[in-house]
N, C-alpha and C positions, 0 to 999 in steps of 0.2 A: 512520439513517432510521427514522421512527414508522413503526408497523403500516398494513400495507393502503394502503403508500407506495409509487410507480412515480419512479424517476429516469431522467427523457422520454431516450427513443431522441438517440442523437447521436454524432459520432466528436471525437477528440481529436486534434492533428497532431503526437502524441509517444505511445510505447509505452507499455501498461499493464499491471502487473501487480495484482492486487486478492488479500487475504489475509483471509478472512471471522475478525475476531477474536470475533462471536457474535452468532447468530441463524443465520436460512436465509432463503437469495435466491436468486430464479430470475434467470440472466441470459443475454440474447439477442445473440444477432450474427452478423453474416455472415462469414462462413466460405465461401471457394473459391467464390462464388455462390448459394450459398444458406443459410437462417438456421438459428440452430443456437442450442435452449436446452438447458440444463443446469441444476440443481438441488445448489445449492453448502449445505455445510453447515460450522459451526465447525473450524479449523482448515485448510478447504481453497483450494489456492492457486492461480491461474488467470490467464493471459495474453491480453491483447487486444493486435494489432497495429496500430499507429499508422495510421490511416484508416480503421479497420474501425469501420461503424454498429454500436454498442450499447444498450444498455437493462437496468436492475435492478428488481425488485421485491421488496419486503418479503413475505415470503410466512409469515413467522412469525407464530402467534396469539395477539396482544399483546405482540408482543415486540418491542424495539426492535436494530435492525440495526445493527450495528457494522464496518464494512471499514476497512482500512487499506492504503493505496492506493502503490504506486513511480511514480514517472509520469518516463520516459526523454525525455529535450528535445532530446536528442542529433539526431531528426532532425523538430526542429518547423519550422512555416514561417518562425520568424522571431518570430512574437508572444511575446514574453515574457513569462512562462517558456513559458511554451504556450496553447496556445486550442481549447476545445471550440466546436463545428458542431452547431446542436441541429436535428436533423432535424424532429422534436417538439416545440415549444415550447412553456412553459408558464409559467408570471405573466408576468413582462416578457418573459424568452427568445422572440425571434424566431426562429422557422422560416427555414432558411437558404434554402429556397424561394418563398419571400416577397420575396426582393432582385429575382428575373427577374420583367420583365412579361408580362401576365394572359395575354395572348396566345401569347406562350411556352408557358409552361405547359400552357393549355390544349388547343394543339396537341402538347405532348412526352406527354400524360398521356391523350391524346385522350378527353378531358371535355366538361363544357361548362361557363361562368362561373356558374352556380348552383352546381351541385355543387361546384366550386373555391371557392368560398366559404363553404361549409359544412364545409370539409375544413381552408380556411386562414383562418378568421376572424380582422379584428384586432385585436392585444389593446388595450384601455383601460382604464386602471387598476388594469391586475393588479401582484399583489404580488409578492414572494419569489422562490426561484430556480426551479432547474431540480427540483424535487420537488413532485407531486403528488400527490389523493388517489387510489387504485386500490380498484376491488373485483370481486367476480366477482356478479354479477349472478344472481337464483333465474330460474328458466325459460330462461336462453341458452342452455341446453344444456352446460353448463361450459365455455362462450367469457366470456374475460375483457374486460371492458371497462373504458375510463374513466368516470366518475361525471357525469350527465347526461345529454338528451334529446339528438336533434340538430343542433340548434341550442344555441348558446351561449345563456343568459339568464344576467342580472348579478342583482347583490340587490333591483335597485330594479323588477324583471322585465322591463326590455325587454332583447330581442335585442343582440346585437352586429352589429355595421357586417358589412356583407359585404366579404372579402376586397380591399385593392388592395395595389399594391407600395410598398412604403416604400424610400429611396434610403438609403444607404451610409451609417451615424451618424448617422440621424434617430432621435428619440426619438420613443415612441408620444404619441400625443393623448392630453392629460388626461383622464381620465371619473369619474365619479363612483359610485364604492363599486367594492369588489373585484367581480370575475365569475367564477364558473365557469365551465368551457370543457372541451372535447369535441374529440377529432380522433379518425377513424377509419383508423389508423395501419397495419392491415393492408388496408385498402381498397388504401392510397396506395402498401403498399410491393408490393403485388400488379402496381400499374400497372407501377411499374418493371420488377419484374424478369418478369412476363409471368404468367399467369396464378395459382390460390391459392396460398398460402404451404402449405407441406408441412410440418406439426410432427414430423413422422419422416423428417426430410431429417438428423439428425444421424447416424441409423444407417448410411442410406448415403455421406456425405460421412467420415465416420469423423474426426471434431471432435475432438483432445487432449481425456482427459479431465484435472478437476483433479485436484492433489496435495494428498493432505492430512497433513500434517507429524503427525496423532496416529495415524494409519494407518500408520507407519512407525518401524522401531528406530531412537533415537537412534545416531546417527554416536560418539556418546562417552556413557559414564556411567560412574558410581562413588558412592561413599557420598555426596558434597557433591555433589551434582547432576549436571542432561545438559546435554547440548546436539544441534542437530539443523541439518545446513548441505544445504541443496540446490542443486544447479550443474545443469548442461545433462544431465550424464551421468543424472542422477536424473530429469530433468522439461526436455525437450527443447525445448517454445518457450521456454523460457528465453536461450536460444543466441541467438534473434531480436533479443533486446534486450540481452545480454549483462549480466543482471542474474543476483544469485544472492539466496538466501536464507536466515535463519537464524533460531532461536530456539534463546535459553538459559534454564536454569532452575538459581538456586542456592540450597541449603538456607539458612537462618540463618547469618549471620554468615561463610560461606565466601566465595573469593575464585577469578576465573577469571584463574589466571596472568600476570605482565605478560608480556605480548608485541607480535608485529609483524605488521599485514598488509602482506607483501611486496605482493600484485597488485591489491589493492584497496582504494577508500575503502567506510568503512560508517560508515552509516547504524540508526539503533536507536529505538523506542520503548518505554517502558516498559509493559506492561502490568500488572505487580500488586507489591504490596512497595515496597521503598523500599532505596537502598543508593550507593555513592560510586563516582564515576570520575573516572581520574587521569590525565592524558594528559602525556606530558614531549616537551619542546623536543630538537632534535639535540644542541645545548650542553648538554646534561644539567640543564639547570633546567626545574622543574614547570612546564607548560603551562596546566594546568585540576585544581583540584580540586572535584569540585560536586558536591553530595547530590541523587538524583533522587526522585522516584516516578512512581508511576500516573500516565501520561499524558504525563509527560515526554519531549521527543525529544533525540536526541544526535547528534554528529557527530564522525567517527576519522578525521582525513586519512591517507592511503597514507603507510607509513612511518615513521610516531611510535611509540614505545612505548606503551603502555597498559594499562591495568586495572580491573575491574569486583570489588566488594565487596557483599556484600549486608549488609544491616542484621542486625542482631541479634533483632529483631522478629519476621521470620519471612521465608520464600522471597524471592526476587527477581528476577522472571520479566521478558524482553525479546527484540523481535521485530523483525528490522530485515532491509534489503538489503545488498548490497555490489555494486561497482561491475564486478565481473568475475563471469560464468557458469562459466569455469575453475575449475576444484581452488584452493581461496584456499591451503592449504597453512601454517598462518599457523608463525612462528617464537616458542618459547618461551624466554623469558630466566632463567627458573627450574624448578627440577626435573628428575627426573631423565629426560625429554626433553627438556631443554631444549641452546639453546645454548653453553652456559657449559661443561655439565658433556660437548657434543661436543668442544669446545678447549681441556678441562682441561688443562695442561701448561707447559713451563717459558714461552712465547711469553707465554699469557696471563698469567703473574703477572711477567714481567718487564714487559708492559704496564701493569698493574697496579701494580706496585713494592710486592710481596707476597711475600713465599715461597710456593714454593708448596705447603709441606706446611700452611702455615695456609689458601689458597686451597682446597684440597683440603676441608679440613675442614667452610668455609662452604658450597659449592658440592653436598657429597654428603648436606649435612644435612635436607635436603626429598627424601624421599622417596616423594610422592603426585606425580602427571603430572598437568598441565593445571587441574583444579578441586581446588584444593588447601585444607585444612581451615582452621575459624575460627581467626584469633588468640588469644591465649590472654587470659583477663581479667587485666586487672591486681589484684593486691592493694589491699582498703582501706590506703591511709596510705602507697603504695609507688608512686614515680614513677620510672617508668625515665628515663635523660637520651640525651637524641639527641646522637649526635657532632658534634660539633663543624663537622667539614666538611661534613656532609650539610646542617644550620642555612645554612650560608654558600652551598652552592651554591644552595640553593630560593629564598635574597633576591635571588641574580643573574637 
């Protein structure tokens, strides 16, 4: 989101969690009946429940707002993948108050058809989405408003239409040139819910605060980097959606263990660096090998082995969910937490068809747990030769 940007009040029909990767946003919502903002800052992590009206503002000065969003469909209406209800609407976004007739309305909000037109004007030839511009206005009193008079005027200065109902996937009427546009959105959500809106309703309603993942000891650390995993037990509306959370960070050229999440799938964004993940098939043949960076997103179905490398360049930092609020618990297939070196013994290298005093050897040779140290550089002029079988199984 640009600076001095408001993303119009609206609810989504699937849960939300929102992860501020940098800037500062203030964001509003209803909470147990009454509204509740908070003032979220880089790294803080925060849950909205599937129906609940909300709203974001850039509140950074000139800074541009970065969130990175979970969005649970698990219990949407049905619209695929999901569908946001813009309370607020803005360029084309229709006010989902706009579908009921005037009449309605006017009687539910007990208005009158002027003022209901001045609150739901509609739009003609507005642009873009669900983001407009916000400011705080000198003399309000430090009441924040949206940017214009009260009435809507487009670029050509006449007014906009006053308010009627538009039926179920009608597009709006052509008009000519963008408009800016005005709703006075505490007015409206006063009607509802009965007289002013109380900004220190979150002390009493006592509102989850957010979690912020740099406020907190990493879960794991060591010389090659952390990592940091949040579940319900950590950040309790979590549980609501059964989502959990995580961020890793690994030095140059280190590597985060192959392993397994038993209980759930994850989900991963890169945020800075650059570095490979490998994901293998049950058959034991390579799934995926793909170099990412910045920006890139990934995905670890429940159950496959996998592995994260960082580049050689430098760190290789990444921010994702997983599909379960639970303890993920995940299982290590090397080192010495790992699984191999729990069932060292004759079972496993008769599985194997090893001895097991040579299995022994491989298995207690990695020393470092979980974030384990760079590979070693190879020699100029010196190729090591991959076995033979490992060749054969990665073409199957």
């Amino acid at each position: 989101m640009e600076p001095k940007t408001l993303f119009v009040p609206q609810y989504i029909d699937s849960n939300l969690i929102l992860f501020v990767q940098r800037g500062d946003v203030k964001v509003g919502w209803i909470h147990k009946g009454g509204l509740v903002e908070k003032q979220l800052k880089m790294g803080d992590v925060l849950q909205i429940d599937a129906g609940s009206i909300f709203y974001m503002v850039n509140t950074g000065k000139g800074q541009r707002l970065h969130i990175i969003c979970s969005i649970d469909a698990s219990d949407s209406a049905g619209f695929a993948p999901y569908q946001s209800f813009y309370l607020g609407g803005g360029g084309k976004q229709t006010s989902v108050l706009a579908g009921f007739e005037p009449k309605i309305l006017v009687t539910a909000l007990n208005t009158t058809y002027d003022e209901l037109g001045r609150i739901l004007p509609v739009r003609t030839g507005g642009t873009g989405g669900p983001f407009v511009s916000y400011t705080t206005e000198s003399g309000s009193g430090g009441k924040e408003h949206g940017q214009g008079g009260e009435r809507d005027v487009g670029e050509n200065g006449r007014e906009s239409e006053p308010w009627r109902p538009v039926g179920r996937g009608d597009d709006d009427e052509p008009g000519s040139g963008q408009s800016t546009w005005t709703w006075s959105w505490r007015k409206l959500m006063s009607r509802f819910i009965g007289g002013e809106l109380n900004k220190k309703s979150d002390k009493t309603l006592r509102a989850p605060e957010p979690y912020n993942l740099f406020d907190h000891e990493p879960s794991f650390r060591n010389t090659y980097g952390w990592s940091i995993s949040v579940d319900k037990h950590d950040y309790e509306p979590l549980d609501h959606s059964d989502i959990g959370v995580y961020l890793v960070n690994l030095t140059a050229g280190s590597m985060m263990a192959p392993h397994v999440n038993p209980r759930a799938t994850e989900y991963g964004v890169v945020l800075a660096g650059e570095g490979v993940i490998q994901v293998v098939f049950p058959n034991g043949s390579l799934a995926m090998s793909a170099e990412v960076r910045a920006g890139d997103v990934f995905w670890i179905p429940r159950h496959l082995p996998f592995v994260q490398v960082a580049s050689r360049g430098g760190p290789f930092v990444f921010f994702g969910f997983t599909t379960s609020a639970r303890r993920n618990k995940p299982q290590f297939l090397t080192g010495p937490t790992s699984v191999l070196r729990m069932m060292l013994g004759p079972e496993l290298a008769a599985g194997l068809g090893v001895p097991q005093k040579e299995l022994r050897k491989v298995v207690e040779a990695q020393t470092v747990a979980v974030i384990e140290p760079p590979l070693p550089e190879k020699e100029k002029g010196r190729k090591e030769r991959e076995p033979f079988v490992m060749k054969q199984v990665a073409r199957e």
